[in-house]
CHARMM-style PDB file with segment names, atoms N, HN, CA, C and O in Angstrom:
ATOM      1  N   UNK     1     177.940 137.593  -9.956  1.00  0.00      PROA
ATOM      2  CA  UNK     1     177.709 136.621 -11.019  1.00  0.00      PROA
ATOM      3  C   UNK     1     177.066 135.374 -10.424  1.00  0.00      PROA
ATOM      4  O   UNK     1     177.598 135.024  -9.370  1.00  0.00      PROA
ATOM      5  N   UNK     2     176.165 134.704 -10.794  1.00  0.00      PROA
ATOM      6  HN  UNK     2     175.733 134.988 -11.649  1.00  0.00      PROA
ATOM      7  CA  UNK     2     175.489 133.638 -10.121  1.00  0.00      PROA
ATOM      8  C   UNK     2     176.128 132.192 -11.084  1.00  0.00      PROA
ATOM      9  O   UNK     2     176.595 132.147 -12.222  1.00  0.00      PROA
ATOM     10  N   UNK     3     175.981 131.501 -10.425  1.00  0.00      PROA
ATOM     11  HN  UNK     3     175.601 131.537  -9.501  1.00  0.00      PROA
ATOM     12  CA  UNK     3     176.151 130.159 -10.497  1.00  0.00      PROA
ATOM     13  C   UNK     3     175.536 129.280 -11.461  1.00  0.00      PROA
ATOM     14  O   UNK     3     174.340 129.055 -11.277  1.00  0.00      PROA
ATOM     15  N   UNK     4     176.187 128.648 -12.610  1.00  0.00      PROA
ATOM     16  HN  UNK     4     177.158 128.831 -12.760  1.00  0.00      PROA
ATOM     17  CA  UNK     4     175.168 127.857 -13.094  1.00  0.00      PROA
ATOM     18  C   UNK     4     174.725 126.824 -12.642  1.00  0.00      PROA
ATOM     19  O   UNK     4     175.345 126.379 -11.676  1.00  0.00      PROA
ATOM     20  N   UNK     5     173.735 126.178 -13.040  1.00  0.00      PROA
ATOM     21  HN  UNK     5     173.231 126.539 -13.825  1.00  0.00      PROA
ATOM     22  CA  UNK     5     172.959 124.690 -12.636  1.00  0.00      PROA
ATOM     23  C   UNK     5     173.835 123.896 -12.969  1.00  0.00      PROA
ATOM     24  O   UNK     5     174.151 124.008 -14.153  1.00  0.00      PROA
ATOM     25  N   UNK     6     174.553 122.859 -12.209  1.00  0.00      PROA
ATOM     26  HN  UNK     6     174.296 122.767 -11.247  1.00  0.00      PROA
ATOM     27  CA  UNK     6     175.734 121.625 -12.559  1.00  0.00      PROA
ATOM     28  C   UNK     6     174.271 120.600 -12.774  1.00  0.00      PROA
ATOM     29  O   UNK     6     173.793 120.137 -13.810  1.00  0.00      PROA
ATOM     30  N   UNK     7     173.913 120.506 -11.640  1.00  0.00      PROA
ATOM     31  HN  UNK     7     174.301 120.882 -10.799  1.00  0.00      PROA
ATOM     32  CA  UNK     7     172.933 119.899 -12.363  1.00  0.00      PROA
ATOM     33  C   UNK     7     172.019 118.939 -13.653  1.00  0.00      PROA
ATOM     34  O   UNK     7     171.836 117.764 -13.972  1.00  0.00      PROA
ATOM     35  N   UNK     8     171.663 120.192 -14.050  1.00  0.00      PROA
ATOM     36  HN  UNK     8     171.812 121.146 -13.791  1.00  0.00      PROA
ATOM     37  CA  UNK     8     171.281 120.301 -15.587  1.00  0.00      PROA
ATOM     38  C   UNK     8     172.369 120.261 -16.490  1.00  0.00      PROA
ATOM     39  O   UNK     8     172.094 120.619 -17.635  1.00  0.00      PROA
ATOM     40  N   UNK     9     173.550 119.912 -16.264  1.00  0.00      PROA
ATOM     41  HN  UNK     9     173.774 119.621 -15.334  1.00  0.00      PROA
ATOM     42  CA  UNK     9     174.711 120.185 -17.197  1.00  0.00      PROA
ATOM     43  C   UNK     9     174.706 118.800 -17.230  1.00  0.00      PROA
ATOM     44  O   UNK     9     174.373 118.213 -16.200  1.00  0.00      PROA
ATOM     45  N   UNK    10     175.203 117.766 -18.837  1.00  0.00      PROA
ATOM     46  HN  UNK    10     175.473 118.243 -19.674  1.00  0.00      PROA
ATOM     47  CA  UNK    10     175.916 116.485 -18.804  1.00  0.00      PROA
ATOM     48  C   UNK    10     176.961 116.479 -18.085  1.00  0.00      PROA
ATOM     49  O   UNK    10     177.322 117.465 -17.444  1.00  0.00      PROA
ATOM     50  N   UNK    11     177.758 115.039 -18.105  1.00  0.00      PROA
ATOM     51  HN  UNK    11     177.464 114.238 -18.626  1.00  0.00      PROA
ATOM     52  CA  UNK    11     178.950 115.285 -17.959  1.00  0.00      PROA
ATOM     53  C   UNK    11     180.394 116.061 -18.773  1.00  0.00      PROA
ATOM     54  O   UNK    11     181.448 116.496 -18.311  1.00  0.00      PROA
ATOM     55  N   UNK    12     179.853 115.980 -20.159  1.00  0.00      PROA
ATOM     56  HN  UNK    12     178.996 115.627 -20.534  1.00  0.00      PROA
ATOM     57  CA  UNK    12     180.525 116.537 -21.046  1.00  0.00      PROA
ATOM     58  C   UNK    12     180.497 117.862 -20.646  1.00  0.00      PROA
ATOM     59  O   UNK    12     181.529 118.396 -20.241  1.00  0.00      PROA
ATOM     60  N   UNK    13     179.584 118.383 -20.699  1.00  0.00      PROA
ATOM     61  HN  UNK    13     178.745 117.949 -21.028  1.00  0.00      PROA
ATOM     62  CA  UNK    13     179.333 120.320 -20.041  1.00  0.00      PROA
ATOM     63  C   UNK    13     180.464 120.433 -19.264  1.00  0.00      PROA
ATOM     64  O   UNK    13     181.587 120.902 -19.447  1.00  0.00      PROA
ATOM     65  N   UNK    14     179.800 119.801 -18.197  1.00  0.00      PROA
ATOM     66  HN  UNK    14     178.887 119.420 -18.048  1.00  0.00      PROA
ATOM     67  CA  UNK    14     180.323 120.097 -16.728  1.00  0.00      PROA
ATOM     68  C   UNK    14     181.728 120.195 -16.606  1.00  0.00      PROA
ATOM     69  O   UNK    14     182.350 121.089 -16.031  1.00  0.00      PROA
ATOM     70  N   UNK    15     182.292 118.952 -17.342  1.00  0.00      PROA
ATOM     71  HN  UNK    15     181.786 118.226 -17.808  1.00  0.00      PROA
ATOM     72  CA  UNK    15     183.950 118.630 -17.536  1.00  0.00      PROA
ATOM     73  C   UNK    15     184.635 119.886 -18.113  1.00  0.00      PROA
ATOM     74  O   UNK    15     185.676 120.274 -17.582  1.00  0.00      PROA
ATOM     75  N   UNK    16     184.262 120.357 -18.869  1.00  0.00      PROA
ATOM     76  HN  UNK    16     183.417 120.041 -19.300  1.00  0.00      PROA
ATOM     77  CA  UNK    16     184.413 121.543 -19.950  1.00  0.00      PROA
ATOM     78  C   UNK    16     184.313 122.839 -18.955  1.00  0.00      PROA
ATOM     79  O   UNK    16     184.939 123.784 -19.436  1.00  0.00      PROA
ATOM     80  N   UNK    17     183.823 123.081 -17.954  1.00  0.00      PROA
ATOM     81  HN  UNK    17     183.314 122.314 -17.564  1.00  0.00      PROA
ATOM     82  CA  UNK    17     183.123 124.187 -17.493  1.00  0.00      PROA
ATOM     83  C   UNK    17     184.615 123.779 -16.094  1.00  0.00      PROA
ATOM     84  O   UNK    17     185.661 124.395 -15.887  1.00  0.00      PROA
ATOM     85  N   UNK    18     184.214 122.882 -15.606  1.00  0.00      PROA
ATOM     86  HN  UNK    18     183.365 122.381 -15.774  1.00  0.00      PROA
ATOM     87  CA  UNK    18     185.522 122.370 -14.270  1.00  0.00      PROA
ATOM     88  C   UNK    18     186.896 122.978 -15.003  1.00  0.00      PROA
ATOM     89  O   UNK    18     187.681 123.792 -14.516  1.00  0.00      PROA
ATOM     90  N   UNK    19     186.944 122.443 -16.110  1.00  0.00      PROA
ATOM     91  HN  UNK    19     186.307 121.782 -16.506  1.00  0.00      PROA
ATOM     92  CA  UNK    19     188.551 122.794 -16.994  1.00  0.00      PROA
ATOM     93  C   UNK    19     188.955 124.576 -16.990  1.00  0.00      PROA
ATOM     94  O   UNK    19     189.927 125.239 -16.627  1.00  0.00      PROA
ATOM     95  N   UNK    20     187.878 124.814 -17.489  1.00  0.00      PROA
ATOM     96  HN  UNK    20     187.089 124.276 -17.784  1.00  0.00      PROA
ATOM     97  CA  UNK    20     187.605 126.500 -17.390  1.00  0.00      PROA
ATOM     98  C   UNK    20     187.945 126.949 -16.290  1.00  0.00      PROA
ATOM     99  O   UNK    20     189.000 127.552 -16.091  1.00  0.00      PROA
ATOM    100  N   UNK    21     186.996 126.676 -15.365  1.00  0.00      PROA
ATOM    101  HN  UNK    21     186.140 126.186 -15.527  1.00  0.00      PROA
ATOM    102  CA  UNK    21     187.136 127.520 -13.861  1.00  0.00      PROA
ATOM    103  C   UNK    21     187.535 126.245 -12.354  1.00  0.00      PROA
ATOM    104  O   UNK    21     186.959 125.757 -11.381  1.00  0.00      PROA
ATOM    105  N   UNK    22     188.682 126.212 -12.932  1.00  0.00      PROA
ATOM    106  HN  UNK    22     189.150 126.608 -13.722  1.00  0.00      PROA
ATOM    107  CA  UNK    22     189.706 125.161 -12.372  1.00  0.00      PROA
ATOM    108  C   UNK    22     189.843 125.598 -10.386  1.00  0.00      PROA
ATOM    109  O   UNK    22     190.323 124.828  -9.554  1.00  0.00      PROA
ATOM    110  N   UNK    23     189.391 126.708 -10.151  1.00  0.00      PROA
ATOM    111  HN  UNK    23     189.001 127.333 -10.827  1.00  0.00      PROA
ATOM    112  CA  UNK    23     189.009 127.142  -8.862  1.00  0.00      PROA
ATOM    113  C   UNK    23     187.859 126.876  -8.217  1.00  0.00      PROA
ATOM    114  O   UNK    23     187.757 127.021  -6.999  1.00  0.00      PROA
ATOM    115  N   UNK    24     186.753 126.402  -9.084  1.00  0.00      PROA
ATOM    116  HN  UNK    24     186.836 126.284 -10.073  1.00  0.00      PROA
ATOM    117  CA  UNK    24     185.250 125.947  -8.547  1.00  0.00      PROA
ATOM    118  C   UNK    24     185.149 124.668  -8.215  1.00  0.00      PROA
ATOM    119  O   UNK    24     184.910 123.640  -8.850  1.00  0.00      PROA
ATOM    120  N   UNK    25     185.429 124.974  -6.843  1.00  0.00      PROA
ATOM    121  HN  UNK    25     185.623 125.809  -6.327  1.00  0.00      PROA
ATOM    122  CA  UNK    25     185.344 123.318  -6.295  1.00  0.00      PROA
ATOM    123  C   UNK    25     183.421 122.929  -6.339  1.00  0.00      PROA
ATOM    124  O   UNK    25     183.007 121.928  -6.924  1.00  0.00      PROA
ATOM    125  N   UNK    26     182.870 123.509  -5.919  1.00  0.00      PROA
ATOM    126  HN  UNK    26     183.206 124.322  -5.443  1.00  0.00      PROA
ATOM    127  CA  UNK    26     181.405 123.490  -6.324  1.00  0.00      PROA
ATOM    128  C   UNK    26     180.767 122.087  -7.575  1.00  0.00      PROA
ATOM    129  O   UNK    26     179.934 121.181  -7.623  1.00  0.00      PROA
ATOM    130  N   UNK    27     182.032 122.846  -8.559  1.00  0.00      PROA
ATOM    131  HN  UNK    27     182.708 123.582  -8.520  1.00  0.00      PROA
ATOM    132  CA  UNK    27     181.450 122.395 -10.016  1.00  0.00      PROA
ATOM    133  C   UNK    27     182.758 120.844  -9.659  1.00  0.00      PROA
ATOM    134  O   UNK    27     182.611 119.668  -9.992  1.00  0.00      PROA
ATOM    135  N   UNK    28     183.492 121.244  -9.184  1.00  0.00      PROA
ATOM    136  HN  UNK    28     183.612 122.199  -8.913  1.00  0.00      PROA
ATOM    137  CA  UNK    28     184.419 119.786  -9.131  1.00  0.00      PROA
ATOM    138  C   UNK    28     183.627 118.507  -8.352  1.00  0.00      PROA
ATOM    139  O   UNK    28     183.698 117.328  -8.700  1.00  0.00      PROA
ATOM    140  N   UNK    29     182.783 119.090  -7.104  1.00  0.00      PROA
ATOM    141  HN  UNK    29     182.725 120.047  -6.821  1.00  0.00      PROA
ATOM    142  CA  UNK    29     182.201 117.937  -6.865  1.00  0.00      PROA
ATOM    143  C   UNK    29     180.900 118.062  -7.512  1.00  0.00      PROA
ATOM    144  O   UNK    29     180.360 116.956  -7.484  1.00  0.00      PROA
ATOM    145  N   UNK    30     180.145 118.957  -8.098  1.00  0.00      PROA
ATOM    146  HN  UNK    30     180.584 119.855  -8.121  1.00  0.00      PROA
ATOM    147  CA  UNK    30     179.041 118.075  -8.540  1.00  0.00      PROA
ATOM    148  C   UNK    30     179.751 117.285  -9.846  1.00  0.00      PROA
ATOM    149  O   UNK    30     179.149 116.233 -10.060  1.00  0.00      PROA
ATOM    150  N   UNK    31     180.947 117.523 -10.843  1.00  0.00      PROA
ATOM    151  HN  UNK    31     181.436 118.378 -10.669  1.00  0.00      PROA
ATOM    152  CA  UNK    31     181.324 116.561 -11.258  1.00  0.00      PROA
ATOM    153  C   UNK    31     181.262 115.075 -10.971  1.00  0.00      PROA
ATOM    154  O   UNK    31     180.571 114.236 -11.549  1.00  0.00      PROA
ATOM    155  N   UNK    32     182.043 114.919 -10.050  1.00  0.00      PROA
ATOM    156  HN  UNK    32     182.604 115.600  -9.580  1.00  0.00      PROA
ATOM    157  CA  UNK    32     182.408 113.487  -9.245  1.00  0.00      PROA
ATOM    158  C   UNK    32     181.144 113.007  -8.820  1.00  0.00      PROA
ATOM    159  O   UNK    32     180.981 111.801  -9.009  1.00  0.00      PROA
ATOM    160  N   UNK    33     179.924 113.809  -8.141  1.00  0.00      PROA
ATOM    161  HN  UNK    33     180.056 114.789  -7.988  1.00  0.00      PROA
ATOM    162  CA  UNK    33     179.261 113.174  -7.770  1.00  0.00      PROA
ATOM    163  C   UNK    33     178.123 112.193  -9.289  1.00  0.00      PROA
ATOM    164  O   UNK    33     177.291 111.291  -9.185  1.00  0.00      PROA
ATOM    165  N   UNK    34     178.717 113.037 -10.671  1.00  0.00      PROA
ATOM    166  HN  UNK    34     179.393 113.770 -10.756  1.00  0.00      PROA
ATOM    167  CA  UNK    34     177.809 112.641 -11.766  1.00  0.00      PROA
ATOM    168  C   UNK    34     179.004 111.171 -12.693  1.00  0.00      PROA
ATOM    169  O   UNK    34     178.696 110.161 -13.326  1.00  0.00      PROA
ATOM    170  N   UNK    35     180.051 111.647 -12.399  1.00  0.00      PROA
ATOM    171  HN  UNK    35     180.301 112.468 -11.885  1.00  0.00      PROA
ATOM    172  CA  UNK    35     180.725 110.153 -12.339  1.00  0.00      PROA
ATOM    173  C   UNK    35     180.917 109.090 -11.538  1.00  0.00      PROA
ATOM    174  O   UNK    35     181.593 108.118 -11.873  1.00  0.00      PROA
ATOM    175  N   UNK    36     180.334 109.214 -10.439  1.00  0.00      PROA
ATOM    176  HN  UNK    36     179.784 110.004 -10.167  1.00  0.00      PROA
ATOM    177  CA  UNK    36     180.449 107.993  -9.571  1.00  0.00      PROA
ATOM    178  C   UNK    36     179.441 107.447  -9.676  1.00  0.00      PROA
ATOM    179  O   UNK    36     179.265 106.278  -9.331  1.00  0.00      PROA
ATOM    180  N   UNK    37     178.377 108.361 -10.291  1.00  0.00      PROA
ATOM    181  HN  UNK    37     178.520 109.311 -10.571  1.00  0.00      PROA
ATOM    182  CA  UNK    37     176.782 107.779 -10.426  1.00  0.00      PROA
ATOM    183  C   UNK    37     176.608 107.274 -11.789  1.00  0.00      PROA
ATOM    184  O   UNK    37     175.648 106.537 -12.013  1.00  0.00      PROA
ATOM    185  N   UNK    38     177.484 107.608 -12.798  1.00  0.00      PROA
ATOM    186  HN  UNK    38     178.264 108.207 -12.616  1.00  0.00      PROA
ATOM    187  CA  UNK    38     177.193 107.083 -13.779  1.00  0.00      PROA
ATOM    188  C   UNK    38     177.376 105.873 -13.777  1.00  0.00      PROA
ATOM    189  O   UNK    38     178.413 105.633 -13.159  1.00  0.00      PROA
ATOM    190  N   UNK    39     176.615 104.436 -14.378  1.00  0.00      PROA
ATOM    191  HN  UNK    39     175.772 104.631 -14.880  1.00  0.00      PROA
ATOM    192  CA  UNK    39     177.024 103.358 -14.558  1.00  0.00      PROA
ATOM    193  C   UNK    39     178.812 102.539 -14.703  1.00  0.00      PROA
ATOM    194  O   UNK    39     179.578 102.945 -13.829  1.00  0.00      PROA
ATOM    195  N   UNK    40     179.104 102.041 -15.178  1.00  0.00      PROA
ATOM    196  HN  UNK    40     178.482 101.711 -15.888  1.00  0.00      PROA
ATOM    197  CA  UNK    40     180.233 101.120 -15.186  1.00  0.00      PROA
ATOM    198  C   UNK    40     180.433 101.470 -17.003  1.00  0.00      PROA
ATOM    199  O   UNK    40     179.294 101.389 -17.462  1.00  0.00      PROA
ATOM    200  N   UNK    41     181.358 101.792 -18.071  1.00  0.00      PROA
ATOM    201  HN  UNK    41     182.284 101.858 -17.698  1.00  0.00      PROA
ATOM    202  CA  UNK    41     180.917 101.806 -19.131  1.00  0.00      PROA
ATOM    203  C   UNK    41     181.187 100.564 -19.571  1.00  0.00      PROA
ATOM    204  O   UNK    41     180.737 100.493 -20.714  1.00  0.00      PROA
ATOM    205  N   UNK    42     181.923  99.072 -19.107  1.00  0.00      PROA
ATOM    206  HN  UNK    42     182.288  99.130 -18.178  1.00  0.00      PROA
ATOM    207  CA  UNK    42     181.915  97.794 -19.717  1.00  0.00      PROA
ATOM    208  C   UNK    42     181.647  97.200 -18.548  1.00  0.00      PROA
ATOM    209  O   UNK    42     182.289  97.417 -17.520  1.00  0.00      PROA
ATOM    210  N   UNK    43     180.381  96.172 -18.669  1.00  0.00      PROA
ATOM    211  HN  UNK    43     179.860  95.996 -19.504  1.00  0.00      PROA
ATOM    212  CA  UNK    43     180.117  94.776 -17.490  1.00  0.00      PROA
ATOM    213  C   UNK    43     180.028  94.194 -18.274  1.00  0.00      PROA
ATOM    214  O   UNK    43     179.628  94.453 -19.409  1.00  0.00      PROA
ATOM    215  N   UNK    44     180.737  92.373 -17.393  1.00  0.00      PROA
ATOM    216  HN  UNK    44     181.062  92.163 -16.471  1.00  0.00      PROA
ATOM    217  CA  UNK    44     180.513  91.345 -17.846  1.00  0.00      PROA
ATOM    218  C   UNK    44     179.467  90.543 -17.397  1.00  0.00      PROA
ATOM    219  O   UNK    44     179.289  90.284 -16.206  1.00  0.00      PROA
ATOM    220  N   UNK    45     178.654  90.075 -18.462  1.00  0.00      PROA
ATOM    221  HN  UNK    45     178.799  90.285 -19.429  1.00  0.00      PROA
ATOM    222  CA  UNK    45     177.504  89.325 -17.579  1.00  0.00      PROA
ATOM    223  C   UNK    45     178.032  87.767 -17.009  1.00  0.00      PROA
ATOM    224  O   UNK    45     178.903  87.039 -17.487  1.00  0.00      PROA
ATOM    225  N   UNK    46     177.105  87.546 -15.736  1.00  0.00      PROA
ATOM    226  HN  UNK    46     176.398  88.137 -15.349  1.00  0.00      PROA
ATOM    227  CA  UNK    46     177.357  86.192 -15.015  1.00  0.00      PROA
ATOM    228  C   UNK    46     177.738  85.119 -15.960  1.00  0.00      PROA
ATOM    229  O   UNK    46     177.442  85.340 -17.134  1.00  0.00      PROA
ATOM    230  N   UNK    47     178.224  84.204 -15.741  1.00  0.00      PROA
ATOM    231  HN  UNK    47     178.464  84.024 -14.787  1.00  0.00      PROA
ATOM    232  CA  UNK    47     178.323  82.852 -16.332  1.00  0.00      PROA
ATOM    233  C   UNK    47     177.313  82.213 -15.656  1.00  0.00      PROA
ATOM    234  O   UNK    47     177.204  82.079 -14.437  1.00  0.00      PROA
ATOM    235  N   UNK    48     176.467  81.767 -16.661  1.00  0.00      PROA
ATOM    236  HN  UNK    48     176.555  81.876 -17.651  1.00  0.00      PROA
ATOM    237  CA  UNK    48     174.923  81.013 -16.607  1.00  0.00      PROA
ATOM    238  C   UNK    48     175.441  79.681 -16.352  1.00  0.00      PROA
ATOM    239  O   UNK    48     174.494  78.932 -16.108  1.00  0.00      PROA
ATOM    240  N   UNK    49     176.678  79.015 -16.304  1.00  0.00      PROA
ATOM    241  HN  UNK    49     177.447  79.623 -16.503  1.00  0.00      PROA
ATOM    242  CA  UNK    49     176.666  77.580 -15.788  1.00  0.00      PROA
ATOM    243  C   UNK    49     177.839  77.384 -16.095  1.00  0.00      PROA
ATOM    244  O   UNK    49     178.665  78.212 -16.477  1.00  0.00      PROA
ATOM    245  N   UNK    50     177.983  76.020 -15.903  1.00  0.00      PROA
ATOM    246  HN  UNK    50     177.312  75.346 -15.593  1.00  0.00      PROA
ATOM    247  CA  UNK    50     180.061  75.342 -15.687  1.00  0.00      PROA
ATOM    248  C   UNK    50     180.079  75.342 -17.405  1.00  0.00      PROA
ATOM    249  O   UNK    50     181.149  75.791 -17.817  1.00  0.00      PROA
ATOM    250  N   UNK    51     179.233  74.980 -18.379  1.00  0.00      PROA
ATOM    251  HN  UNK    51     178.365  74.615 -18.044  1.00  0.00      PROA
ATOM    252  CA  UNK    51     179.878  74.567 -19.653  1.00  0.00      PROA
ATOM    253  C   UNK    51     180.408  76.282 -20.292  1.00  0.00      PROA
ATOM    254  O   UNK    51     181.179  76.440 -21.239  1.00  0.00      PROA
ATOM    255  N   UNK    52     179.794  77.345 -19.530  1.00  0.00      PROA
ATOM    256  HN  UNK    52     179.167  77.217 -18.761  1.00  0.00      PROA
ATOM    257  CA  UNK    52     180.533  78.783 -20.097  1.00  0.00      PROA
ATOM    258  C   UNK    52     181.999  79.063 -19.381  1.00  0.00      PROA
ATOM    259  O   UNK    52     183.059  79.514 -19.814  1.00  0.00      PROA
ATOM    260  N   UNK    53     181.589  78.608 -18.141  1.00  0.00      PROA
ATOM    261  HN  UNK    53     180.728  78.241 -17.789  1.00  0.00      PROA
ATOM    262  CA  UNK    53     183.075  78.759 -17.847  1.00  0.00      PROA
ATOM    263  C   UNK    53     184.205  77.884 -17.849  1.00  0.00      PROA
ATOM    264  O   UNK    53     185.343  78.257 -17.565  1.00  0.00      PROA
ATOM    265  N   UNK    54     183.931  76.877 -18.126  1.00  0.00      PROA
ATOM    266  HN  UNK    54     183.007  76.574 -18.357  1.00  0.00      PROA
ATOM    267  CA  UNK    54     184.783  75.812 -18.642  1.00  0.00      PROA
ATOM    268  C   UNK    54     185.191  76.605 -20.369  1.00  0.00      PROA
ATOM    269  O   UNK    54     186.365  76.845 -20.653  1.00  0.00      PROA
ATOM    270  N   UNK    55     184.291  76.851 -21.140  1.00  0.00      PROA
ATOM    271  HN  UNK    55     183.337  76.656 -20.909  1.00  0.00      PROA
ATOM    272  CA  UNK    55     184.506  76.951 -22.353  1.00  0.00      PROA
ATOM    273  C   UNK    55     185.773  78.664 -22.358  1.00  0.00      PROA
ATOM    274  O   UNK    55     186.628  78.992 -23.180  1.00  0.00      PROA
ATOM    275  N   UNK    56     185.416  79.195 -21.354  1.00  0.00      PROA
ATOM    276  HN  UNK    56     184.721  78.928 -20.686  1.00  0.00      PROA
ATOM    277  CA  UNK    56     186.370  80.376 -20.745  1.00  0.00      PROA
ATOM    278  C   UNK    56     187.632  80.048 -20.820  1.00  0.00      PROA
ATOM    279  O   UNK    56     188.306  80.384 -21.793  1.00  0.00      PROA
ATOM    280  N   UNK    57     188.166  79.295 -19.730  1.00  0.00      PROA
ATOM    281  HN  UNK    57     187.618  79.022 -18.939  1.00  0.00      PROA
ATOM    282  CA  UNK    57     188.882  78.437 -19.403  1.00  0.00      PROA
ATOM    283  C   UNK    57     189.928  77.847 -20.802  1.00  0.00      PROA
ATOM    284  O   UNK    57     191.141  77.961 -20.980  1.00  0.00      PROA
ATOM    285  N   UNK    58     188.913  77.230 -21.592  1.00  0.00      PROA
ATOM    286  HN  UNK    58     187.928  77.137 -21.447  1.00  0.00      PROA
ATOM    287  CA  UNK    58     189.759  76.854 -22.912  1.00  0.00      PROA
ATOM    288  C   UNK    58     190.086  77.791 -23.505  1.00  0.00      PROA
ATOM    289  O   UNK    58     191.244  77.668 -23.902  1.00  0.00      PROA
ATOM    290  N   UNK    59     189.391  79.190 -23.924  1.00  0.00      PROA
ATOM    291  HN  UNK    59     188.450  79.291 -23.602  1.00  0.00      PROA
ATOM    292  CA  UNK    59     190.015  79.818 -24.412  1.00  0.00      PROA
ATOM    293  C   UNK    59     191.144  80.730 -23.917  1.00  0.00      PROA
ATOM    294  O   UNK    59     192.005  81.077 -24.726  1.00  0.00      PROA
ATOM    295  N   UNK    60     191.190  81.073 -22.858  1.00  0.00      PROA
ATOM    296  HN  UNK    60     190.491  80.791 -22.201  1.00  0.00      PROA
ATOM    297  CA  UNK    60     192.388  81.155 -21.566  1.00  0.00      PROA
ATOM    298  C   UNK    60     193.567  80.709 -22.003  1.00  0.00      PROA
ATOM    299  O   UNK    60     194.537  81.346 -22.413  1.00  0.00      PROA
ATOM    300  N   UNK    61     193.352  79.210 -21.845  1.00  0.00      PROA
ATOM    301  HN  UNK    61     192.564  78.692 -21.512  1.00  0.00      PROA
ATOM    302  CA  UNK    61     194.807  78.166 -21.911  1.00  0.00      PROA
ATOM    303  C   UNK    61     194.935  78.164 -23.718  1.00  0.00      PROA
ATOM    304  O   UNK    61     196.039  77.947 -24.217  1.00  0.00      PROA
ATOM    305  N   UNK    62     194.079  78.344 -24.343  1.00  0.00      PROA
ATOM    306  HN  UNK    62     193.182  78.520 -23.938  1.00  0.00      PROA
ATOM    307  CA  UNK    62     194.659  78.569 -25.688  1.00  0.00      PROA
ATOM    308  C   UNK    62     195.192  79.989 -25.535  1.00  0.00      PROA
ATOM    309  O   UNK    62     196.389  79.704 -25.502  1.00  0.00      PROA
ATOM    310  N   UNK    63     195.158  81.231 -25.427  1.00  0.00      PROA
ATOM    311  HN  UNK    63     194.186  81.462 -25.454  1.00  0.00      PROA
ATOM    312  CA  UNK    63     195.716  82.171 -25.461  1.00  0.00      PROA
ATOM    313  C   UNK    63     197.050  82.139 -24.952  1.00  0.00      PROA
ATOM    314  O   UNK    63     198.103  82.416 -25.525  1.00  0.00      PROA
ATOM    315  N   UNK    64     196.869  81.818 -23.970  1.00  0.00      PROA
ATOM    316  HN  UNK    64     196.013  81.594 -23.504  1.00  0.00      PROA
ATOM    317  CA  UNK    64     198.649  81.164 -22.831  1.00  0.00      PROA
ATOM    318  C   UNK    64     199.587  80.695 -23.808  1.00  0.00      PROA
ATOM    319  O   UNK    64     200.674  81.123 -24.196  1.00  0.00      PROA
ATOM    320  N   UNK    65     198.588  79.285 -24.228  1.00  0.00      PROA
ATOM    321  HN  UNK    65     197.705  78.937 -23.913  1.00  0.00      PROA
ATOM    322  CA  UNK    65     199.791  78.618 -25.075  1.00  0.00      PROA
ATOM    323  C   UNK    65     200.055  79.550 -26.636  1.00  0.00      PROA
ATOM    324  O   UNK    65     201.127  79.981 -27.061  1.00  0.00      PROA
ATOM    325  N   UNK    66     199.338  79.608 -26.962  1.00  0.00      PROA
ATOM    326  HN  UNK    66     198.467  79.258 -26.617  1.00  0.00      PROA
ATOM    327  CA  UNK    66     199.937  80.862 -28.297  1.00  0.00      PROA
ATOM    328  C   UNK    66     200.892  82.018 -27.777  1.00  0.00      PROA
ATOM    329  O   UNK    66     201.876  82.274 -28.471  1.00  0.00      PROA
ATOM    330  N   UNK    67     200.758  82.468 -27.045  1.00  0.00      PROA
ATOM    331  HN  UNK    67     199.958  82.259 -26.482  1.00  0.00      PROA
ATOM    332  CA  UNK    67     201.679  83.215 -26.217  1.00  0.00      PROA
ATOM    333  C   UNK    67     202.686  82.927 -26.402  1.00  0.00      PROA
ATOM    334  O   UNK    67     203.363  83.394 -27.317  1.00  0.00      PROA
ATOM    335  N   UNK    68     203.270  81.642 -25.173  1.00  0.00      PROA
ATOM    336  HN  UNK    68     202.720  81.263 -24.429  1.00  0.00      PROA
ATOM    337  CA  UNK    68     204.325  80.907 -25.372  1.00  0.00      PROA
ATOM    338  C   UNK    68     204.763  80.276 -26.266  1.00  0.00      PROA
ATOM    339  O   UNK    68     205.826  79.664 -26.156  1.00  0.00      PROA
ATOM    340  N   UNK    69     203.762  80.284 -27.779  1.00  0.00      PROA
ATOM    341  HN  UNK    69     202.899  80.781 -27.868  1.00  0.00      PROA
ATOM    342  CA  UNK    69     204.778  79.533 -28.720  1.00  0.00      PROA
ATOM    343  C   UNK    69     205.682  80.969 -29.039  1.00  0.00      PROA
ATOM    344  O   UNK    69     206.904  81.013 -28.899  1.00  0.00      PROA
ATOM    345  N   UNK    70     204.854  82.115 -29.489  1.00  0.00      PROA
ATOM    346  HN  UNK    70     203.861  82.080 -29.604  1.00  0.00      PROA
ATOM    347  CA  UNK    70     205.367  83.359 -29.754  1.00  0.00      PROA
ATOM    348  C   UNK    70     206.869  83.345 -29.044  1.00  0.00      PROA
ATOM    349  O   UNK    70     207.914  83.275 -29.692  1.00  0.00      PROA
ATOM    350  N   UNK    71     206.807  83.408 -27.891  1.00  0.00      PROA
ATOM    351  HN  UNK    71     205.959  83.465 -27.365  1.00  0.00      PROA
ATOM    352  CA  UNK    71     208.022  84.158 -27.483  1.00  0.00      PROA
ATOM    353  C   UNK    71     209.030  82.671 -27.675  1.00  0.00      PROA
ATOM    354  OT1 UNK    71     210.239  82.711 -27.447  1.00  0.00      PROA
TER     355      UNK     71
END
């Protein structure tokens, strides 16, 4: 029986296909190697200057203090 292309498979495939044939280390690392390569799925972008992260900051210490009125 020959081998399919991991490759050419998404990650969705591939995951599906690893689950199946839970003995194919083959298909386990070309898995990993297509999740480590995939991007990040949430980044935060830089803070462009002190008035964003100051304005951070306030909303921070407002969350804190609502917190603590709660409990």
């Amino acid at each position: 029986m020959s081998q399919p292309n991991f490759q050419e498979m998404n990650r969705k495939q591939l995951l599906s296909y690893v689950f199946d044939h839970r003995d194919d280390q083959d298909a386990f690392y070309a898995l990993m190697d297509k999740l480590t390569a995939a991007p990040p799925l949430a980044t935060m972008p830089p803070a462009n200057g002190r008035d964003e992260t100051e304005e951070l900051r306030k909303i921070l210490d407002d969350i804190r203090k609502k917190r603590q009125q709660e409990e």
